[in-house]
Steps between C-alpha positions, in 0.01 A plus 500: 500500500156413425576077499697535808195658640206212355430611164463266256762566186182444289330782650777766459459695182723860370213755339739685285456865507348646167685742299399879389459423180356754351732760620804258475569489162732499209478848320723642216738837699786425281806322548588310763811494716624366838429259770274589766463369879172610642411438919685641764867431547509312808731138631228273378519634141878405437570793328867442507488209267284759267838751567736263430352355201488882416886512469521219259239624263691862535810367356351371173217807500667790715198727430251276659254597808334360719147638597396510862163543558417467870608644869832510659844560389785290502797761396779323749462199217442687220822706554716157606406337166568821285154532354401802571501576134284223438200549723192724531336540824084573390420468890117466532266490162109498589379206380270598189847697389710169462395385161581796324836453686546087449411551129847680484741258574591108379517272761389436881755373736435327865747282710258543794579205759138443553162608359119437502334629217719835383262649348772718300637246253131448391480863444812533332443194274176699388710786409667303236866444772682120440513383860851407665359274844651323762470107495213437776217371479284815501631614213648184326145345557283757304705619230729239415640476107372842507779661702873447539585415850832490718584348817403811784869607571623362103591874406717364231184317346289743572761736280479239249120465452498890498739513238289231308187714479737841341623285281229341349198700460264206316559299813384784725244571333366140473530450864330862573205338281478191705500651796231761403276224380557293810406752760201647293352160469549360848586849714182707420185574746214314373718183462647504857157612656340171313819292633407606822100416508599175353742430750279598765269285379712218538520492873 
């Protein structure tokens, strides 16, 4: 948009957004359990590759649920795929509530068909949740080995890369600790602010 219009490509930066990270943050409530989905249902998220990948998992782990944090319900699809069982509607959660919430469950999900910068998955990396991510560039581009990614409407690899992260908890936990790392050195406030009065700078 902005070449088409004159820019030069060397002029066109992304500021990433910095991340809460003093109030998101790993904390010790427990065991965890379940995969959570956190915005608000709506087309662009692709929640029905998240459903369907739901009724693979389901057969191997028929206890499973998924954790919707977020606005709007969806129960036409939830009903057609028979997982009612398997999910629990949170509706809204005020946002200094969510970590006491993400620190509950295992892993993130997202199959959204486009993003900027979702400022969940940084959150719920923080909270100590393996990420399950969609193969663009948003997301492929920032956290790459540190993630496991599917194509956006792979449910069946998406179903695979959750089952990956149940199964083996050192590998969880090793990405969780990459992640964390990542987006504490390169996603806080005084290191984007300085990015940005260098960048300025540059002009």
């Amino acid at each position: 948009f902005l070449i088409s219009r004159g820019c030069h490509p060397q002029k066109i930066f992304v500021v990433p957004n910095p991340v809460d990270i003093n109030l998101f943050r790993e904390m010790n409530l427990g065991p965890r359990e379940g995969i959570v989905f956190l915005g608000n249902v709506t087309p662009d998220k692709n929640i029905g590759t998240i459903l369907k990948a739901l009724t693979i998992i389901k057969k191997k782990y028929p206890t499973i649920k998924l954790h919707i944090y977020g606005e709007k319900e969806f129960n036409t699809l939830v009903e057609s795929l028979n997982l009612k069982e398997n999910i629990i509607l949170h509706g809204f959660v005020p946002h200094q509530n969510l970590p006491k919430k993400l620190n509950r469950h295992l892993i993130f999900v997202n199959s959204s068909i486009s993003e900027g910068q979702c400022l969940a998955v940084f959150e719920s990396a923080l909270c100590g949740l393996a990420l399950c991510l969609p193969k663009t560039l948003s997301f492929e581009g920032v956290f790459k080995d540190k993630a496991l990614f599917h194509e956006i409407y792979n449910y069946q690899k998406l179903a695979e890369n959750i089952k990956m992260y149940l199964e083996n908890e050192p590998f969880r936990i090793h990405n969780v600790k990459l992640c964390q790392r990542m987006i504490k050195e390169n996603y806080n406030y005084e290191k984007i602010l300085n990015d940005f009065a260098q960048l300025i700078k540059s002009f």
